[in-house]
C-alpha positions as CSV (number, residue, x, y, z in Angstrom):
1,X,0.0,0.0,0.0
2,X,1.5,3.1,-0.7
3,X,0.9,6.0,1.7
4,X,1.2,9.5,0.0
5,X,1.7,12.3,3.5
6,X,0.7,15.9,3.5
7,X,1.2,18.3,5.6
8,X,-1.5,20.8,6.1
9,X,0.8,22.7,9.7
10,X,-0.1,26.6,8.8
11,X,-1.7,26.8,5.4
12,X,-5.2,27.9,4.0
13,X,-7.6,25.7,3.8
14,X,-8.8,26.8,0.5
15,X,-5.2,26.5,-1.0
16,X,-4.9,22.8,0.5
17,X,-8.4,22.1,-0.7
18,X,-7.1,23.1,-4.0
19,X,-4.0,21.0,-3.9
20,X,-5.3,18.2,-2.5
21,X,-8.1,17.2,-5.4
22,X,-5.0,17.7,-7.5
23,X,-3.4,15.1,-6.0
24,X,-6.1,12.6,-5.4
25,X,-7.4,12.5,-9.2
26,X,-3.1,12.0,-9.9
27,X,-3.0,8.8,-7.9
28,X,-2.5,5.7,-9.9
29,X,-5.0,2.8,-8.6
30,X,-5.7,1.1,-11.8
31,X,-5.9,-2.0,-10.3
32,X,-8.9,-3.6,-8.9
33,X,-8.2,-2.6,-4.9
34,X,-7.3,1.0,-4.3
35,X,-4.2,0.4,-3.1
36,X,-3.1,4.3,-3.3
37,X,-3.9,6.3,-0.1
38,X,-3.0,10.0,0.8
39,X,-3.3,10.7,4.4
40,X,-2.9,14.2,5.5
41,X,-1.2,15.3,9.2
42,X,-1.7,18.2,11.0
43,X,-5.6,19.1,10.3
44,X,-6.0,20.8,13.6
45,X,-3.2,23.6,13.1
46,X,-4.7,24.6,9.5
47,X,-5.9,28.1,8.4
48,X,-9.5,28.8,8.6
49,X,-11.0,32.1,8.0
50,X,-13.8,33.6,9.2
51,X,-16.0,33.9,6.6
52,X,-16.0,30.1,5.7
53,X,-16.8,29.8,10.2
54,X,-19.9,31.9,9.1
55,X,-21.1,30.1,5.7
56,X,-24.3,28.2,5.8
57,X,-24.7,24.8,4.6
58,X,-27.7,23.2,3.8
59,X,-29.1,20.2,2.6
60,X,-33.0,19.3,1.8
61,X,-34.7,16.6,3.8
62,X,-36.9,16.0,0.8
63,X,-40.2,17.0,2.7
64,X,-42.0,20.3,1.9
65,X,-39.9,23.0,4.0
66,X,-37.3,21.0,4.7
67,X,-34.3,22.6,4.4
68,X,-31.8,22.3,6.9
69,X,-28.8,24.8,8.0
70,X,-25.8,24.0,9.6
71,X,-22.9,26.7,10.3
72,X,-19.4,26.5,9.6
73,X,-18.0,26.5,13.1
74,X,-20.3,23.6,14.0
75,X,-18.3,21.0,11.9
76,X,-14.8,19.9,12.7
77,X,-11.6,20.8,10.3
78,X,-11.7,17.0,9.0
79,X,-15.2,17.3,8.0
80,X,-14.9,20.7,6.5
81,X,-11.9,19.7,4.7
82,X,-14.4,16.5,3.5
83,X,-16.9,18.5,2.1
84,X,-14.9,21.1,0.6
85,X,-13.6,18.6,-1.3
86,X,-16.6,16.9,-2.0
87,X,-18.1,20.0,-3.3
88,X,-14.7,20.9,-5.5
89,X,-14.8,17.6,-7.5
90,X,-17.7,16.9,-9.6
91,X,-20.7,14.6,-9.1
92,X,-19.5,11.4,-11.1
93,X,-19.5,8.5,-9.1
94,X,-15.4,8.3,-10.2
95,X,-15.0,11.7,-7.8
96,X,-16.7,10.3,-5.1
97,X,-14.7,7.4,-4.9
98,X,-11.7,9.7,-4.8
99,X,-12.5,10.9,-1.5
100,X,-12.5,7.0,-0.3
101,X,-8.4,7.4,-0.9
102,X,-8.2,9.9,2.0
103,X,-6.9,9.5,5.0
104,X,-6.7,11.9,7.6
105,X,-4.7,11.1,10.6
106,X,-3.8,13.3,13.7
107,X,-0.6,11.1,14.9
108,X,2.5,10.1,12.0
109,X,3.0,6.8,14.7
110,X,-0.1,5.3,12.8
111,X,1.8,5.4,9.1
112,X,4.4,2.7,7.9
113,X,7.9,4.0,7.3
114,X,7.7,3.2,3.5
115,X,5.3,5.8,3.0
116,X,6.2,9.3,0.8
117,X,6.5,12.9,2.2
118,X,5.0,15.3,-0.4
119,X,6.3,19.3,-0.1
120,X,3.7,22.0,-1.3
């Protein structure tokens, strides 16, 4: 399994966002089990501003009036990070797999050695 590590200490999240669906529709996994994984470390010290704190989003319940808000400071960075991306990539069902292949991890003791430091 290769491991592809990323580390987000100190940037924007919209730069990272950017970067990082770069990077996930680059990895090979041709073969039949996604074998290809890029983990990212450090999701707690990232750059967040405040307007993307303050930014609604909503979803639809599929009832009449039901429509449903949620603020940005009420998710944590990994989800926001999650559907930044998810709302960055297109909806093929190709681009949602690509957000199987990441891994977000708080501590590097969890990684093998073998895996590959990438510098943005």
């Amino acid at each position: 399994m290769n491991i592809y590590i990323l580390d987000c200490y100190n940037k924007s999240i919209g730069r990272m966002a950017s970067i990082i669906s770069i990077i996930l529709k680059r990895i090979d996994n041709h073969s039949l089990y996604c074998t290809s994984k890029l983990a990212l470390v450090n999701v707690c010290f990232i750059k967040i501003g405040v307007k993307l704190l303050n930014k609604k989003y909503w979803r639809h319940t599929g009832y009449p009036g039901g429509i449903k808000y949620k603020f940005g400071y009420n998710f944590g960075n990994s989800i926001l990070i999650k559907t930044i991306l998810s709302k960055m990539l297109n909806n093929r069902t190709s681009n949602k797999n690509i957000l199987k292949r990441l891994l977000i991890i708080e501590d590097l003791k969890d990684i093998n050695k073998d895996s590959q430091y990438i510098n943005v």
